[in-house]
C-alpha positions in Angstrom: 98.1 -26.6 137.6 101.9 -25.7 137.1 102.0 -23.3 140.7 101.2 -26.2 142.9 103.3 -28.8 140.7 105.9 -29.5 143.0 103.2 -29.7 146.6 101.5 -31.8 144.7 104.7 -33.9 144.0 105.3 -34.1 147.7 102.0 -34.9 148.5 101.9 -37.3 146.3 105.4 -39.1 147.4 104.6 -38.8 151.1 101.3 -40.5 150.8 101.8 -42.8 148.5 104.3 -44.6 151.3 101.0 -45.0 153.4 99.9 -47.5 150.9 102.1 -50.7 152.2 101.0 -50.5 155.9 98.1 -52.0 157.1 97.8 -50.3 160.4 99.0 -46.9 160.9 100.9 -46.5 164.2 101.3 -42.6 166.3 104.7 -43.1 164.5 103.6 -43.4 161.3 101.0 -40.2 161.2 103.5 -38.4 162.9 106.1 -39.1 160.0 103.5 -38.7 157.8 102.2 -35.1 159.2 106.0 -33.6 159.6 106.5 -34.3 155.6 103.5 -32.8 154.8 104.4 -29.5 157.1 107.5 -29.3 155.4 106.2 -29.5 152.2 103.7 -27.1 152.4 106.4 -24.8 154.4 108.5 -25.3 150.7 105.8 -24.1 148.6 105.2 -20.9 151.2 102.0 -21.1 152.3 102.2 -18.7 155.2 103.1 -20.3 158.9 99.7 -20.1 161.0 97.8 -22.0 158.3 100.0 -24.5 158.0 100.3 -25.0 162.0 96.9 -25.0 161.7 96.6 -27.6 158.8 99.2 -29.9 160.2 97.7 -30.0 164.2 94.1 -30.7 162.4 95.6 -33.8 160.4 97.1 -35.3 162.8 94.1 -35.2 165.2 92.0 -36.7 162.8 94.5 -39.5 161.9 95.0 -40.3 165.5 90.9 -40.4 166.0 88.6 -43.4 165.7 87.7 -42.6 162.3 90.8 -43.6 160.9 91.7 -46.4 163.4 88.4 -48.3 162.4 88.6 -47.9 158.9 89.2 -50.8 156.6 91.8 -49.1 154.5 93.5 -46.7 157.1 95.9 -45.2 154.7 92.8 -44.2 152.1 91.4 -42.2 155.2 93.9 -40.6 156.1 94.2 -39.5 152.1 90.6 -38.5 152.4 91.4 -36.4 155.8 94.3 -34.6 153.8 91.6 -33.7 150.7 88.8 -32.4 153.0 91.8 -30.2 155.3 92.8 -28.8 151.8 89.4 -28.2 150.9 88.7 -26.2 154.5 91.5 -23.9 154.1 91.3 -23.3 150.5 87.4 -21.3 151.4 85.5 -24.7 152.0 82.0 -24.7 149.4 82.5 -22.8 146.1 81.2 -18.8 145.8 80.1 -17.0 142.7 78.9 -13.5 142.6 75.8 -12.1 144.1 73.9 -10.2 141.8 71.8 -7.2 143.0 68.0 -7.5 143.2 67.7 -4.2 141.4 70.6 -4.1 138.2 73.0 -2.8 137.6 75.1 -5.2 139.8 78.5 -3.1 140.8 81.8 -5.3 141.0 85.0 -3.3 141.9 88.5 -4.7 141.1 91.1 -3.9 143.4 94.7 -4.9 143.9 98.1 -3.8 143.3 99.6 -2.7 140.4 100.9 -6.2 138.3 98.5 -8.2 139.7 96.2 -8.5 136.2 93.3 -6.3 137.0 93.1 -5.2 133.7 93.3 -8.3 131.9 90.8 -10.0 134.5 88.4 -7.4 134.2 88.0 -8.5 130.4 87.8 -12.0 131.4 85.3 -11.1 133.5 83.4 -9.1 131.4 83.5 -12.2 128.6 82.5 -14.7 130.8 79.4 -12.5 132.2 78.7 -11.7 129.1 78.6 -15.5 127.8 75.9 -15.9 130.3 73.4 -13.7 128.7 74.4 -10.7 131.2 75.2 -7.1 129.5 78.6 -6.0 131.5 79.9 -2.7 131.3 83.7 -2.1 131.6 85.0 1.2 133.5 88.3 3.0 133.3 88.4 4.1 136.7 92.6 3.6 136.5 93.8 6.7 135.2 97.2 6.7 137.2 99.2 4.1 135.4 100.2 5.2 131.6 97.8 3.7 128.7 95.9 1.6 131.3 92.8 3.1 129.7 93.8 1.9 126.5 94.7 -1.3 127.7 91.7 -1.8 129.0 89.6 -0.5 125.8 91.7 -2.9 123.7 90.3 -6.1 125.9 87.1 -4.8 125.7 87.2 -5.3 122.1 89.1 -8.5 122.5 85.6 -9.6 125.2 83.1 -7.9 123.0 82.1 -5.9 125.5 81.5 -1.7 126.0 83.8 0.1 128.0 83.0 3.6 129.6 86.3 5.7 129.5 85.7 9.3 129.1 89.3 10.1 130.3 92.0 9.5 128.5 93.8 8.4 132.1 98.2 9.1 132.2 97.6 10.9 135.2 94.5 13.0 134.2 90.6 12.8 135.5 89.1 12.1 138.5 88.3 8.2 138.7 85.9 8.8 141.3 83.6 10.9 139.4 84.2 8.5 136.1 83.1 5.3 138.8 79.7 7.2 140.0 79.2 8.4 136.4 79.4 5.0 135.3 76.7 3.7 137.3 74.0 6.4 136.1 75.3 5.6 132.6 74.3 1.3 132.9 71.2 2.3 134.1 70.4 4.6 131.2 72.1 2.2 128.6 70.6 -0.7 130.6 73.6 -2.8 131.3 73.3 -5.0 134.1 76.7 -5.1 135.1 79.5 -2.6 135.7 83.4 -3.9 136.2 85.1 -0.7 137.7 89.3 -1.3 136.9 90.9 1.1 139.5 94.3 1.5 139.9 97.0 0.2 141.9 100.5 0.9 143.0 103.6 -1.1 143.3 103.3 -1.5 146.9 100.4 -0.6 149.2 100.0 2.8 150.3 98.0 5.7 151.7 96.7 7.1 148.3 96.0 3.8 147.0 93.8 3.2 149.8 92.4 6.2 149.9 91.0 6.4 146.6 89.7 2.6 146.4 88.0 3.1 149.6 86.6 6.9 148.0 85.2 4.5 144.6 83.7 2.1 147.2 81.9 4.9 149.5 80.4 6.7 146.3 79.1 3.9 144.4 78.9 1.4 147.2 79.4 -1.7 145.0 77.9 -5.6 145.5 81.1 -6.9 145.3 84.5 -5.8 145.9 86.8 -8.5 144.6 90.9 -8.4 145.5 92.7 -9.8 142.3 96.2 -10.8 143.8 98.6 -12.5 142.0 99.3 -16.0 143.2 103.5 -15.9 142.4 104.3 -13.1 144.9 104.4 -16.3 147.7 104.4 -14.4 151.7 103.4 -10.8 150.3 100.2 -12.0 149.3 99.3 -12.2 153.5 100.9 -9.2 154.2 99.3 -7.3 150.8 95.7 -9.1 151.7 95.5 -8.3 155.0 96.3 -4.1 154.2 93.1 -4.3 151.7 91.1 -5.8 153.9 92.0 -3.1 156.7 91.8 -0.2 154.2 89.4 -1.1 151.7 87.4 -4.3 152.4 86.9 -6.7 149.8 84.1 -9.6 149.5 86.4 -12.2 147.8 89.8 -12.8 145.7 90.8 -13.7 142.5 94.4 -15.4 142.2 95.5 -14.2 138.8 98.4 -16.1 137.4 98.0 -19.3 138.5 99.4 -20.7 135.7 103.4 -19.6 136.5 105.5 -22.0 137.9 105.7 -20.0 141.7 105.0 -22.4 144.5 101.4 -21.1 145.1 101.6 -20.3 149.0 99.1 -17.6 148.2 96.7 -19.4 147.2 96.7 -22.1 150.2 97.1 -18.9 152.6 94.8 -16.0 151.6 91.3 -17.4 151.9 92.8 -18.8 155.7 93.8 -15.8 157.1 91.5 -13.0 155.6 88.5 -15.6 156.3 87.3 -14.2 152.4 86.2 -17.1 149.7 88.5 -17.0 146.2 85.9 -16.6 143.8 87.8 -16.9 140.4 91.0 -18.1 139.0 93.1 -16.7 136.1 94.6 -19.5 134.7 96.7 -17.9 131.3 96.8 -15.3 129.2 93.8 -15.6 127.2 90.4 -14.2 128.0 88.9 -17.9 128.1 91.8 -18.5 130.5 89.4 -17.8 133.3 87.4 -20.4 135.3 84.7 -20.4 139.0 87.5 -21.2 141.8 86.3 -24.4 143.1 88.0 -25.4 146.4 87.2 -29.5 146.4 88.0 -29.2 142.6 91.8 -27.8 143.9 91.9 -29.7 146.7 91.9 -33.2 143.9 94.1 -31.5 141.4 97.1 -30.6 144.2 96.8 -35.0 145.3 96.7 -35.8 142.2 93.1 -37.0 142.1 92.1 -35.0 139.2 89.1 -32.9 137.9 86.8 -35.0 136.2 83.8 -32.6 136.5 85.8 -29.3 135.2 87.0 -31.8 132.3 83.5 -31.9 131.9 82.2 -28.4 132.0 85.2 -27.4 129.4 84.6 -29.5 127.1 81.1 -29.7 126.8 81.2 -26.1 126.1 83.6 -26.8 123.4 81.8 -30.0 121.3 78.5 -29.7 119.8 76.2 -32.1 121.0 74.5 -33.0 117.4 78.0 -33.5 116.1 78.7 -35.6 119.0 75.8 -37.8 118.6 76.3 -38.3 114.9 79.6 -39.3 115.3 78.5 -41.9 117.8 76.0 -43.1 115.5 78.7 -43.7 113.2 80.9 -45.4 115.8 78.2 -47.8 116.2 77.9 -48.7 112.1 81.5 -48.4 111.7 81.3 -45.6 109.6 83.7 -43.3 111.0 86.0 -41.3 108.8 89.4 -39.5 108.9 86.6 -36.5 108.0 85.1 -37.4 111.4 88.8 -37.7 112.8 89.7 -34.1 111.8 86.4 -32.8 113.4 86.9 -34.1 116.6 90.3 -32.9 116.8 89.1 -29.3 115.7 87.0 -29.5 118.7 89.3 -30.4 120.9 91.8 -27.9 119.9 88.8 -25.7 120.5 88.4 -26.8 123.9 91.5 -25.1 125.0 95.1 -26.1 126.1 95.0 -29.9 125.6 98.1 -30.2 128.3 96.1 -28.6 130.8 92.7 -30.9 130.4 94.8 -33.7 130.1 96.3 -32.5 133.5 92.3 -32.8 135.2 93.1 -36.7 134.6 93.4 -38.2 138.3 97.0 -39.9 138.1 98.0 -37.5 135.5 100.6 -35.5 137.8 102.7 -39.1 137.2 102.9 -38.5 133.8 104.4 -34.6 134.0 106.9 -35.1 131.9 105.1 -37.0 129.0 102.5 -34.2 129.2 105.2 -31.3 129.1 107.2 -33.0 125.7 103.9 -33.1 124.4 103.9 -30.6 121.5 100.4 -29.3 120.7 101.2 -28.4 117.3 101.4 -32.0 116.3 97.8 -31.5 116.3 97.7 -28.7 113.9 100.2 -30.7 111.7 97.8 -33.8 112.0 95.2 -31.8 110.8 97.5 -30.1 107.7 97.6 -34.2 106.7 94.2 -34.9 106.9 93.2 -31.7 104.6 96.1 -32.5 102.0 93.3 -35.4 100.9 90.5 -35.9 98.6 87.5 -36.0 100.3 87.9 -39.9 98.5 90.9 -40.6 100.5 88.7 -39.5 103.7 86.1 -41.5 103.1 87.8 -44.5 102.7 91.5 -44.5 104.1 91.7 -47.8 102.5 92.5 -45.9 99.1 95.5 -44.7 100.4 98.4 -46.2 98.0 102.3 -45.5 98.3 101.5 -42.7 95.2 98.7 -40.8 97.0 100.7 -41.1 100.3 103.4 -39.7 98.9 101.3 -36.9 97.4 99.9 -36.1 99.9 103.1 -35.7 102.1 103.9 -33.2 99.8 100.8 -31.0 100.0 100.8 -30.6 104.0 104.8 -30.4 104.1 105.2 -33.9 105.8 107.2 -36.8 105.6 105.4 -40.4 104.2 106.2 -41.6 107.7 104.4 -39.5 109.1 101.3 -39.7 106.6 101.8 -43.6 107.3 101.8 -43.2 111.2 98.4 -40.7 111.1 96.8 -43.6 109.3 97.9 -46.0 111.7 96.5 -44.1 114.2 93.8 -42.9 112.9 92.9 -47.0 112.8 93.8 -47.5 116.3 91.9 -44.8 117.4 88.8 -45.8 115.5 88.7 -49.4 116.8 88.9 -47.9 120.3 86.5 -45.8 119.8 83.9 -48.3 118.4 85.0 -50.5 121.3 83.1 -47.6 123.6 80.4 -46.9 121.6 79.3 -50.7 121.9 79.6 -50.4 125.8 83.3 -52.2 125.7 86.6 -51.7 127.4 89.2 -50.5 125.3 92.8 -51.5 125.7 95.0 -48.7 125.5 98.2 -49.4 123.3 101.1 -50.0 125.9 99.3 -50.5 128.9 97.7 -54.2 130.5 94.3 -54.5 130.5 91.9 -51.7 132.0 90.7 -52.6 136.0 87.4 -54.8 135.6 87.8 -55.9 131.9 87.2 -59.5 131.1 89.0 -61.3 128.5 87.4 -65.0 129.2 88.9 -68.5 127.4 90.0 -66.5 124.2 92.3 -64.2 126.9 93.1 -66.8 129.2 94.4 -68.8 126.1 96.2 -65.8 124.7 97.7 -65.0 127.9 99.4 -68.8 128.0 100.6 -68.5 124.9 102.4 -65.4 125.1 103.6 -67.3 128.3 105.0 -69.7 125.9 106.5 -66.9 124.1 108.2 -65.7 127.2 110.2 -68.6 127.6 113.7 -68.4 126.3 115.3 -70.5 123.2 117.4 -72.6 123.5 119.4 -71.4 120.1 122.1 -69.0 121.2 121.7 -66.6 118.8 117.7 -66.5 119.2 118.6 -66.1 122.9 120.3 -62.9 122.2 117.6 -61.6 120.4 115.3 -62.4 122.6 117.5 -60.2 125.4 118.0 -57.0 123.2 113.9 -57.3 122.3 113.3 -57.2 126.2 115.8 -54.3 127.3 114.3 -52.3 124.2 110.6 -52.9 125.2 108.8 -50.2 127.1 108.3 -50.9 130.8 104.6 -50.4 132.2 103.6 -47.7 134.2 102.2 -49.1 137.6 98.1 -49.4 137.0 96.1 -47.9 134.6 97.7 -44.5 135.0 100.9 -45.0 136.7 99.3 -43.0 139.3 100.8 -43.4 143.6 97.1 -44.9 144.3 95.8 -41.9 146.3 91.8 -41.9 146.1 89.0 -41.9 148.0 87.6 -44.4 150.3 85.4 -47.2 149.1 85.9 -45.5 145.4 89.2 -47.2 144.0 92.7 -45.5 144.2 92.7 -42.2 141.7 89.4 -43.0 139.8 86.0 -40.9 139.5 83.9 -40.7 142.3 80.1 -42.3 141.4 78.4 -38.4 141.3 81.8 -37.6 138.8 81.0 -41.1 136.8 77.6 -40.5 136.6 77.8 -36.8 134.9 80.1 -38.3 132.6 77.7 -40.9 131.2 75.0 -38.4 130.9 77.3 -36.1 129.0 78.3 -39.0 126.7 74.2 -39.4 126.1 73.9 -42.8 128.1 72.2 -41.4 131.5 
């Protein structure tokens, strides 16, 4: 995630150096613990938890476990994740729904935080998993927050109960009790009360979220703080916890490029779990704060299993199998092509799932030039075609390329490099579908693949190759074809090697691998 891009870059850099030593000396962890401090001290995570971080670190990298381990610098790797994982809540909470419905959930926060817009993405999620939410306008201080909040209702799909037009007129606690008897009439089995806030804390805020929590004495109470404000989020957590109570957070804004010391800091010192994350400005921008999850992503590790989850609620498994089945008879079409990118443009922001990749935070900058609406261009291409021309690429002349170049506002080059694609990605993909290892175009071959005579003989003849001419001008060539070439990234994703014990540096754990194959159909 962009807030904990540069921690994760220190991280990275500082225990990536652990790599080269084969015994770790006092000196060494001590090194090792005092750039980790000051990193997390840079990306202001509040003092006590990082004392707290650092003296647990180093104890542990001083102790037998590490001293006795084959790979000392892996463990000490693994000791960072799990620390991350303790002060980050430790095991993953979701809400508690009441034996007898409707289940009550009360937003609090200050004003700017993204109640509003969380409540919706609430509301939507809830709603996706067969629950009836009700939305409530219980904010009625700050101007057209009522409205604001009926318009992402509509945006969810989801009722909300505002019988106040708010701007400073009605009683929000009377609209919050009123609410309640209104889901149980209507039968809704959840109500989402959006009270207000203020710009900083004080007395009447308090006061009336503590009045909405006495009078309809809600199952969860959940503090939505935004995760850019860096040291206020202690100071603001701690004055809600003392005033009104809350039963866990939600970090809105965890997208923004702030150095996310609020969300290493707040679950620490208020000792309350962060439920939920807001991770950009759309409703589906919302996903179950998973602590280990975050704990992988800040080293780098990546996020196999949320990959996962997003995507397979994105493709359709039919289509998916289909496809496969055509992988396997070499039937796959640009018409196949197209659908599988519509799906994964339908998956959501393609930067941000390619960012779950462990190793991926190497590759920052390629992912940030990446411009997503190459993919809506690609797609313009594809539909500029006969459904011929889909079918069989191979029709494709200079004529029809040019034609359609014209019909989806394109260059031929750029018609000519889709199809060239298009033909790399089909090979690789047939390549999996037979169980294979596919070589990816500008990297070496992938960790465990086999190449046998046929590679061994390839390999000494591009040795031959690499030898230099002994014509002059040949020679020259030779030189400007090497400075031009592209240099390989360090292992298969140019990653610093951080992973996990006795599970290869950066790659899936076994649990991770093995959801993946079942989601692929081969469990």
């Amino acid at each position: 995630m962009a807030i904990f891009g540069n921690l994760s870059d220190r991280l990275t850099q500082t225990l990536a150096g652990l790599r080269s030593k084969g015994k770790l000396t006092p000196a060494d962890v001590d090194g090792t613990v005092r750039e980790i401090r000051r990193a997390l001290l840079e990306a202001d995570v509040a003092l006590p938890v990082v004392k707290d971080f650092a003296a647990h670190v180093r104890e542990r990298a001083l102790g037998d476990e590490v001293n006795r381990a084959l790979n000392p610098a892996q463990q000490v790797v693994q000791i960072v994740n799990e620390e991350l994982v303790r002060i980050l809540g430790g095991d993953t909470r979701q809400i508690e729904f009441a034996k007898q419905p409707p289940t009550i959930i009360m937003l609090a926060g200050l004003q700017g935080a993204g109640k509003t817009t969380l409540a919706g993405k609430l509301a939507k999620r809830l709603a996706g998993e067969k629950h009836t939410p009700l939305l409530v306008a219980a904010d009625l201080q700050r101007p057209n927050a009522v409205t604001q909040l009926q318009i992402v209702g509509q945006q969810a799909g989801v009722q909300v109960y505002a019988p106040e037009p708010g701007n400073g007129v009605g009683d929000p606690v009377r609209v919050a009790t009123d609410a309640v008897r209104f889901a149980k009439d209507k039968l809704h089995d959840v109500v989402i009360i959006d009270t207000a806030g203020r710009l900083g804390v004080d007395q009447e805020l308090m006061k009336q979220a503590a009045d909405i929590r006495r009078a309809t004495n809600p199952d969860e109470v959940l503090f939505v703080i935004d995760a850019m404000i860096g040291q206020d989020a202690v100071a603001t957590a701690n004055a809600f916890q003392e005033g009104v109570d809350f039963t866990g957070v939600v970090l809105s804004k965890l997208d923004g490029d702030a150095r996310g010391g609020a969300a290493l800091s707040v679950a620490q010192l208020t000792g309350r779990p962060i439920m939920y994350a807001s991770t950009g400005e759309g409703l589906d921008d919302f996903e179950v704060f998973h602590p280990d999850r975050m704990a992988k992503r800040i080293l780098d590790m990546g996020d196999i299993l949320s990959l996962i989850e997003q995507a397979q609620k994105a493709f359709d498994e039919d289509e998916a199998m289909e496809i496969a089945g055509k992988l396997a008879t070499e039937n796959f079409t640009l018409d196949d092509f197209l659908k599988q990118m519509q799906q994964l443009r339908k998956a959501g922001n393609f930067k941000k799932m390619m960012g779950m990749l462990p190793g991926m935070g190497q590759m920052k900058e390629a992912l940030e030039n990446f411009d997503e609406r190459e993919l809506v261009r690609t797609e313009a291409i594809i539909q500029s075609m006969t459904k011929a021309e889909r079918q069989n690429p191979k029709l494709l002349n200079g004529s029809r390329r040019s034609r359609i170049a014209r019909g989806s506002g394109r260059t031929v080059t750029d018609v000519n490099e889709l199809v060239k694609r298009f033909e790399q990605a089909a090979k690789m993909m047939k390549t999996v579908a037979r169980g294979g290892t596919p070589q990816i175009p500008g990297m070496g071959p992938m960790p465990g693949q086999h190449g046998g005579r046929k590679a061994a003989a390839k390999g000494g003849k591009k040795k031959q190759q690499g030898k230099r001419s002994g014509n002059p001008a040949k020679r020259a060539q030779q030189a400007v074809e090497e400075a031009s070439a592209p240099k390989r990234p360090g292992g298969a994703f140019g990653g610093a090697g951080l992973g996990r014990p006795a599970a290869g540096d950066g790659q899936p754990s076994a649990a991770e691998l093995e959801q993946l194959q079942k989601y692929l159909g081969r469990g």
